[in-house]
N, C-alpha and C positions, 0 to 999 in steps of 0.2 A: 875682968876684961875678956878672959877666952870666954866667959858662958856668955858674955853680948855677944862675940862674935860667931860663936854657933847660931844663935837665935837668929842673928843675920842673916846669914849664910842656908839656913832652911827659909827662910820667910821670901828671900831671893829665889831660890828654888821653886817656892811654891808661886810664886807669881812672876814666874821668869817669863815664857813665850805664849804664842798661841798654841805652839806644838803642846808644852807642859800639859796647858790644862785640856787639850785634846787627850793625851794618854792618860790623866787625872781620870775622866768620865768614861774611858774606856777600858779602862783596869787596865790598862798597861799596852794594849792591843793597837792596832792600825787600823781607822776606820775604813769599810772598804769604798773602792773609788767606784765614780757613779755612772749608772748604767748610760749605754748607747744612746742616740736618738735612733728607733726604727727607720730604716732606707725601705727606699721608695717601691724596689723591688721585690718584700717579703716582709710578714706580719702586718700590722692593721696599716693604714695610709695616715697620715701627717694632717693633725685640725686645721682647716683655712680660717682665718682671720683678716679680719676686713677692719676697715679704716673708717674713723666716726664719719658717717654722712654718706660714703661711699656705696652706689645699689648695689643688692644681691645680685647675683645672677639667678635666673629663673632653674627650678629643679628640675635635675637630671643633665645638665652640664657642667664643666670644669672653670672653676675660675681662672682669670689672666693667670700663667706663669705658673698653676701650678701642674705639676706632675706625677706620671702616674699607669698602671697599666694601659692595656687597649680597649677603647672605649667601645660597650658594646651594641652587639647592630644586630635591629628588631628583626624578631623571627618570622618564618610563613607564618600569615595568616591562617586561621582558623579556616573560614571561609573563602576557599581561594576557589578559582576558578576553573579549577582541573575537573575531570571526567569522574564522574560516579563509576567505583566497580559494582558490577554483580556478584553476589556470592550464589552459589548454588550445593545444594546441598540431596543425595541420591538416598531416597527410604523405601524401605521396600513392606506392603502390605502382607503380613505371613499368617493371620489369626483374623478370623471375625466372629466374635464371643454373640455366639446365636442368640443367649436372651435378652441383648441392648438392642438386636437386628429385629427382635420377634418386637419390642416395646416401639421402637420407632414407628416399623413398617404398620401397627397398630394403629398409631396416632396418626400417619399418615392416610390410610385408609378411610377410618375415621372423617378425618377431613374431605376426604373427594366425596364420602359417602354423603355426607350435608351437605355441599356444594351441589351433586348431583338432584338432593332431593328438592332444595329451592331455586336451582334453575330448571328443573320440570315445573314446581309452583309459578313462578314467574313467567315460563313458555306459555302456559294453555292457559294463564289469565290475560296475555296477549293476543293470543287470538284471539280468545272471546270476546276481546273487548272487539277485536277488529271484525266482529261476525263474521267470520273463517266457517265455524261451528255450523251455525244460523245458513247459511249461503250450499254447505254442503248437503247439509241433510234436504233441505229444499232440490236440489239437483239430484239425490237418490232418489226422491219422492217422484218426480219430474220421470226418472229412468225406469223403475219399478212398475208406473202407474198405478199408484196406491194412494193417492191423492184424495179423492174422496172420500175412501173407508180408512175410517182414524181409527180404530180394531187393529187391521190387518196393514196397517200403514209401518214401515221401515224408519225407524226412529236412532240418529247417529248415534244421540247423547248417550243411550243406553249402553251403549260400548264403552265410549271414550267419553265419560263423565268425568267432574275435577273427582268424585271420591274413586274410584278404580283408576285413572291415573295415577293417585297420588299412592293408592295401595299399589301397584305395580310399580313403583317408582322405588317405595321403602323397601320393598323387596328383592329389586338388583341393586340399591345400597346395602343390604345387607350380607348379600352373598359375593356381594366387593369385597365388604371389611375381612370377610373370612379368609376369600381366596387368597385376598393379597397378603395377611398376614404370615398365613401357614406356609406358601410360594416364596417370599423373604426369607423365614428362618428355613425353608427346607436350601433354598441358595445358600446361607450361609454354612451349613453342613456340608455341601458338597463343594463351596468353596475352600473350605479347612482340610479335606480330603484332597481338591488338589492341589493346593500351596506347600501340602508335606511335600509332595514330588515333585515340582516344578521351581518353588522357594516363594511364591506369592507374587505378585503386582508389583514393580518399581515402579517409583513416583520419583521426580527431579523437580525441585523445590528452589524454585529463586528467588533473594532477598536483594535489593538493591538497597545502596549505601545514601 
């Protein structure tokens, strides 16, 4: 009879409460109690849930009732309508490296030099068209009176022909492209000479926004 009533008496124990078998699975411990719900004020915000059938609200507003920080409010525009600043910006020229001035002032040269030679080409093939030529020498003929004797007759072309124009023409293109070039870099040497004394050329340079 006592060993029934032990047998009891543990079998009672072991399936006595809900507390029992609580401390059974916990070794003997207190389970800890369960956390907070996060408030409304601090950590993430609270899931809204909605009601079968019930419509969303459209994104980026607050459903009925619930709560929560202050809702925020769109910023300036990008593209507003305020005044452009000007930036400006003060450089001063202290160096001009002579042999990018000697290659430029070259190629510049160059070019006026051609320019020059075919708007001579293009001038006196203009008159001639226009008998300018033709109309003149007729009028020295006329002043002279050399008119009959074609010997001793005063001939314009023989001057101011296309081939001695066009050689006289090549040849103040040429002694262009020289001057100008040698005239540039000898500038920029005596430009360098005085920017040492002086500090060079300021330039003020504006960027608008």
């Amino acid at each position: 009879m006592s060993g029934a009533t032990g047998a009891g008496g543990a079998t009672g124990g072991l399936a006595g409460g809900p507390g029992g078998t609580a401390q059974q699975s916990y070794g003997g411990q207190t389970p800890p109690p369960p956390s907070a719900p996060p408030t409304a004020g601090g950590g993430f915000s609270q899931p809204t849930t909605y009601a079968k059938g019930q419509p969303t609200p459209p994104r980026g507003t607050r459903a009925p009732g619930q709560s929560g920080g202050q809702s925020r409010r769109p910023g300036p525009s990008a593209g507003g309508g305020g005044t452009g600043r000007t930036r400006k910006a003060r450089l001063r020229i202290t160096k001009a490296d002579p042999w990018s001035v000697m290659k430029v002032s070259f190629l510049l040269s160059l070019a006026i030099g051609v320019i020059i030679i075919v708007a001579a080409a293009v001038l006196w093939m203009t008159l001639d068209g226009l008998g300018v030529f033709s109309s003149l020498s007729g009028t020295l003929k006329d002043v002279t009176g050399s008119g009959g004797d074609s010997s001793s007759a005063f001939n314009l072309m023989d001057y101011i022909g296309f081939g001695k124009v066009m050689l006289f023409t090549v040849l103040i293109a040429l002694v262009d492209i020289v001057l100008m070039t040698a005239l540039a870099t000898l500038a920029a040497f005596i430009y360098n000479s005085a920017a040492g004394f002086t500090g060079g050329i300021e330039l003020t340079l504006a960027e608008e926004d």
